[in-house]
C-alpha positions in Angstrom: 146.3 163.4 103.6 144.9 160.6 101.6 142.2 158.4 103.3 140.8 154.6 102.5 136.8 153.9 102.9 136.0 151.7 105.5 133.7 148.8 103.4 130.8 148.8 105.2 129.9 145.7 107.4 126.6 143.9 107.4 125.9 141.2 109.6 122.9 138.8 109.0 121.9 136.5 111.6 119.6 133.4 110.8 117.4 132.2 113.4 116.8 128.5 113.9 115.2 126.3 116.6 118.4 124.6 118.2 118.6 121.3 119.5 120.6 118.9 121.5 124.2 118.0 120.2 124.5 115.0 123.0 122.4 112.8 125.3 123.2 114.9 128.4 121.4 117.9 126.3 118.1 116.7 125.7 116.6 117.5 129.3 118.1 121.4 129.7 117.1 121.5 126.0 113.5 120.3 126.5 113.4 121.9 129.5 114.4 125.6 127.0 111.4 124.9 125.1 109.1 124.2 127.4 110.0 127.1 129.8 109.5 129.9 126.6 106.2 131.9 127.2 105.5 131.6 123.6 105.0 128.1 123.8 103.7 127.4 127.3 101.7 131.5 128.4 101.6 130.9 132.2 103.5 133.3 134.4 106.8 132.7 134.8 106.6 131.3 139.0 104.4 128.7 137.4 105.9 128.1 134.2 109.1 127.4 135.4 108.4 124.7 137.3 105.7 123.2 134.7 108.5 122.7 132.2 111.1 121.1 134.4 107.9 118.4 134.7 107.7 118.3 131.1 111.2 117.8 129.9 111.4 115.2 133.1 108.5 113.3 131.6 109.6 113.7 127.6 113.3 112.7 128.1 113.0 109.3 127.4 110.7 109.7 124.2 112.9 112.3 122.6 116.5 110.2 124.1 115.2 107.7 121.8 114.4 109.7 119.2 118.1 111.7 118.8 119.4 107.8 119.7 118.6 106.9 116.1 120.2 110.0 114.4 123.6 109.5 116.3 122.5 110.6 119.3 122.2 114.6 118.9 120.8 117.0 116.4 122.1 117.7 113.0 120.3 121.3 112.9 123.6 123.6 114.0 125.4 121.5 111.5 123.1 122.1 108.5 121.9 125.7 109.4 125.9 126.0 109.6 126.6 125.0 106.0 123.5 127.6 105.3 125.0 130.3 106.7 128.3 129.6 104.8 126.2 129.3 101.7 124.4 132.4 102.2 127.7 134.3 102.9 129.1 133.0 99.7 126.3 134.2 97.5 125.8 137.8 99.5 129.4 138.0 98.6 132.1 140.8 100.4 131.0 142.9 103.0 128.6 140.1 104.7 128.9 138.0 107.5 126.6 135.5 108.7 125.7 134.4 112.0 123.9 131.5 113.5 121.7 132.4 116.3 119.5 129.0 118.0 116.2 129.7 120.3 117.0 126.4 122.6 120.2 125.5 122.4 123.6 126.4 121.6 124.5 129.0 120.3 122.3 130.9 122.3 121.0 134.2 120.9 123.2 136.3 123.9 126.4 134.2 122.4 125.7 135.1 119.0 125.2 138.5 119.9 128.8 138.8 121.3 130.4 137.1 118.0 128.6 140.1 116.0 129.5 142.6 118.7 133.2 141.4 117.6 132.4 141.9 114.2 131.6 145.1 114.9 128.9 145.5 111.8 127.7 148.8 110.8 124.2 147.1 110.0 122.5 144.1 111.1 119.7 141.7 109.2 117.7 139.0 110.9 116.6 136.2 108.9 114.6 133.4 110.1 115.1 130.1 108.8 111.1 129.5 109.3 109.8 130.5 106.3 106.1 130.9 107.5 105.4 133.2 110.5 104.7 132.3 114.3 104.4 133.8 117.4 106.3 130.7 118.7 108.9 130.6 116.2 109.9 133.6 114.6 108.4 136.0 117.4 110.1 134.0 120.0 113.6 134.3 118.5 113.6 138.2 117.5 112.2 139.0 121.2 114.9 136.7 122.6 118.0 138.4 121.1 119.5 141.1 122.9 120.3 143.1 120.3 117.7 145.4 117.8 118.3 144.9 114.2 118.8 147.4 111.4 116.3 145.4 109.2 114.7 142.2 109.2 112.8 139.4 107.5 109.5 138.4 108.9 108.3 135.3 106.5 108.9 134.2 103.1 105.8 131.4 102.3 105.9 131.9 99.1 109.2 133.2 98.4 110.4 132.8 94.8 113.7 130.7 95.6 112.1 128.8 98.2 109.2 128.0 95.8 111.6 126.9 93.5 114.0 125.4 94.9 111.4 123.0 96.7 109.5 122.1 93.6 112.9 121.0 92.1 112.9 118.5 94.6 109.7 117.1 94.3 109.2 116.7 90.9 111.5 113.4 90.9 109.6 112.1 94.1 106.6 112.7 92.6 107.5 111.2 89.1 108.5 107.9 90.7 105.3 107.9 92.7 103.5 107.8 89.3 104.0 104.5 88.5 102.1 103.5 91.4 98.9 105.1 90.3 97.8 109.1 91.2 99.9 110.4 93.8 98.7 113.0 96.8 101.1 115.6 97.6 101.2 115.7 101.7 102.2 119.3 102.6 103.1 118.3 106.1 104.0 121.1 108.3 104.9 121.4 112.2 101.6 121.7 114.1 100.4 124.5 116.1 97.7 124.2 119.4 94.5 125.6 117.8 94.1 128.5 120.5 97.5 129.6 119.2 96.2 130.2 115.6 92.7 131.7 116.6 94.6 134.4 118.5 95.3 135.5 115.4 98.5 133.7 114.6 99.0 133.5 110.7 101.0 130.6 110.8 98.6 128.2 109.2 97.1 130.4 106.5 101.0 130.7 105.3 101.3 127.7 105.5 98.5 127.0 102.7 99.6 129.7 100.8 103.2 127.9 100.4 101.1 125.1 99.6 99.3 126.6 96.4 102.6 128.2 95.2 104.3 125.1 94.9 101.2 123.2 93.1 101.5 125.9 90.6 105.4 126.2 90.3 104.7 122.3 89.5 101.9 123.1 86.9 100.4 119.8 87.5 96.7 119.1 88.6 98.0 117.3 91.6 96.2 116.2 93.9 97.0 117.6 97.6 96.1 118.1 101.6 98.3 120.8 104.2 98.9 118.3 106.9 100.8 118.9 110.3 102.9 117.1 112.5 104.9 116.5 115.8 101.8 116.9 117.9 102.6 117.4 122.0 100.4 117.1 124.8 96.2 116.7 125.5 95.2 120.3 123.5 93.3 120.5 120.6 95.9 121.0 117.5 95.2 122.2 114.0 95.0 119.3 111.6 94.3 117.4 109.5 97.3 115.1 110.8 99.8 113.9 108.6 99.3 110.7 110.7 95.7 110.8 109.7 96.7 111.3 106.4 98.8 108.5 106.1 95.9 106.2 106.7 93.4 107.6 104.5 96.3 106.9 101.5 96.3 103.3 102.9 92.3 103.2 103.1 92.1 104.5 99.8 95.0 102.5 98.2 96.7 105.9 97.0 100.4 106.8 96.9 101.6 109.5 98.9 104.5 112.0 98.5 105.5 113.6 101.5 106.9 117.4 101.7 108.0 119.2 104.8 106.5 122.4 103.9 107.8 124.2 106.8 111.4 122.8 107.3 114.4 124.0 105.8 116.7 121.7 106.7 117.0 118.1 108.0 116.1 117.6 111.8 114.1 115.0 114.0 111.3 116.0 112.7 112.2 115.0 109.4 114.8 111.9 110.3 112.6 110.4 112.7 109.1 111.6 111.8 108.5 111.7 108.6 111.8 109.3 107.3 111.4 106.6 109.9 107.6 106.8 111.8 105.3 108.0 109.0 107.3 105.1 106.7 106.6 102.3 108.8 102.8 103.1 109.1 102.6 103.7 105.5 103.7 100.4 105.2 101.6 99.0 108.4 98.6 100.7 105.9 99.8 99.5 102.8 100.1 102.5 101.2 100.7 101.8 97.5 104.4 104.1 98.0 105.8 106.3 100.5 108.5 109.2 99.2 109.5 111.9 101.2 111.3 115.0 99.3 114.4 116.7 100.8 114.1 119.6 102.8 115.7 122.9 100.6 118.8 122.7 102.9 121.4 124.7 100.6 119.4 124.2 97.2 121.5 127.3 95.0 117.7 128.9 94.3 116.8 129.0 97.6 119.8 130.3 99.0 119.2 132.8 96.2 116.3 133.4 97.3 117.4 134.6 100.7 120.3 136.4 99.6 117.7 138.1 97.7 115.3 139.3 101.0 118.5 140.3 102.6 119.2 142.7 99.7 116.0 143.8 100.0 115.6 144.4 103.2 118.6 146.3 103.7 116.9 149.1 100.8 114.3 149.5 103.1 111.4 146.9 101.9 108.9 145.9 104.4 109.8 142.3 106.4 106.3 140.6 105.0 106.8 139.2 101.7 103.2 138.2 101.8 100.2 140.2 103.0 98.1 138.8 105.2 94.3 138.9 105.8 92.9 141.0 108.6 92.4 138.9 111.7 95.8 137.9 112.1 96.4 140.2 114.6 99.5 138.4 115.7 101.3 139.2 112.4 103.7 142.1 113.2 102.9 143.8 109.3 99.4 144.0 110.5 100.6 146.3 113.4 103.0 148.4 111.8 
């Protein structure tokens, strides 16, 4: 009796932040955030009850701020098309999942869909392509499931490299003819205890930073800047803000990169498209440009399809070694 081989299924699941897809979202979805230990590290009887407070007290700040994108997040949207790009270029065999820390779909509803599937191996993939205990760590330890192999960060990752200095060469061309033009690597901030616990987070950061100035192979001038800062601690800067003004003080123009976004968000909409753009201009900053985040850029999709391949023969889930110290960086505990 003849028998046919079963292909063998793979499913990869790419981890993303989430965010509200209506008005009535943003408090539970605040409140999500704000109640993960990796973000606020009090015990859970008075965590709890600290980030019902918060969400109650940022509501209205971040209502406005989803009221001038349409109301909602785009994120699930774009990390959607992602996936479907990814799937395309992994090609038969693969499926790929979307899996959100905050809001829907949750990482236990993602986990039924692949249980559905019924793959013979899974591969996480984190669409944060620097590591953090508050991103990356958060989402593996929140899904239910244990993968098969897994992608830890990709800073400097060939695709992503490319696929970002693609997009800022025409930016930074057109900010040329308004004299030299700073590069402002502007990435989500982190709370400065966060990164001297030994959190990598910003030292990948800066190494995404000197890949891209020499995938450009330009003497261009530079600063890693950081963003979307919450609350009275101390945050690792300098601040994009900050930087903003200096460019006005100094009469330079300024070409702004979201170094650690993948795809369009508030942080990018809002922050950087709408905020940062009216200071420059409140500064007189000779020209603002902000460059596209790598969304489904074919190189960078490459680029993961690439890891995945990778991972599934067995290669470690650090692309980039980091220096002792970092105790938070899983390689350096394997």
């Amino acid at each position: 009796m003849n028998s046919c081989a079963v292909a063998e299924r793979t499913a990869v699941i790419l981890f993303n932040l989430g965010g509200p897809d209506k008005p009535e979202s943003v408090r539970p979805f605040l409140q999500n955030l704000f109640s993960d230990p990796a973000i606020i590290g009090l015990p859970f009887f008075m965590r709890l009850p600290l980030a019902k407070l918060m969400a109650a007290r940022r509501e209205e700040k971040a209502q406005d701020i989803y009221a001038k994108i349409g109301g909602k997040s785009p994120l699930l949207e774009n990390t959607s098309k992602q996936a479907a790009a990814l799937e395309h270029e992994l090609g038969e065999g693969f499926r790929c999942f979307v899996s959100m820390r905050y809001w829907h779909p949750f990482s236990r509803e993602t986990a039924q869909q692949v249980g559905i599937y019924k793959p013979d191996k899974t591969v996480f993939l984190p669409l944060y392509p620097q590591f953090s205990t508050t991103t990356t760590a958060s989402s593996f330890r929140d899904f239910p499931k244990k993968p098969d192999a897994k992608i830890c960060c990709y800073p400097a990752n060939e695709g992503f490299i490319k696929a970002q200095a693609d997009l800022i060469k025409p930016v930074l061309q057109q900010a040329g003819s308004f004299g030299s033009p700073r590069l402002l690597f502007s990435a989500h901030g982190l709370p400065e205890k966060t990164v001297q616990s030994g959190d990598p987070y910003q030292w990948q950061c800066e190494q995404t930073a000197l890949a891209l100035v020499r995938e450009l192979g330009e003497d261009v001038d530079f600063v890693n800047c950081y963003q979307s800062r919450v609350g009275p601690l101390n945050w690792i800067g300098p601040s994009t803000e900050g930087e903003i003004r200096r460019a006005g003080y100094e009469g330079t123009p300024v070409v702004v990169v979201p170094l650690s976004f993948v795809s369009e968000h508030s942080e990018t909409l809002v922050e950087l498209d709408i905020d940062y753009h009216k200071l420059a201009w409140e500064q007189k900053v000779p020209f603002y440009g902000r460059v596209p985040t790598v969304g489904t850029h074919p190189a960078f999709i490459r680029g993961l399809a690439d890891m995945v391949q990778k991972a599934l023969a067995g290669e470690k889930p650090c692309a980039i070694t980091c220096p002792s110290g970092f105790g938070a960086c899983p390689c350096q505990r394997e």
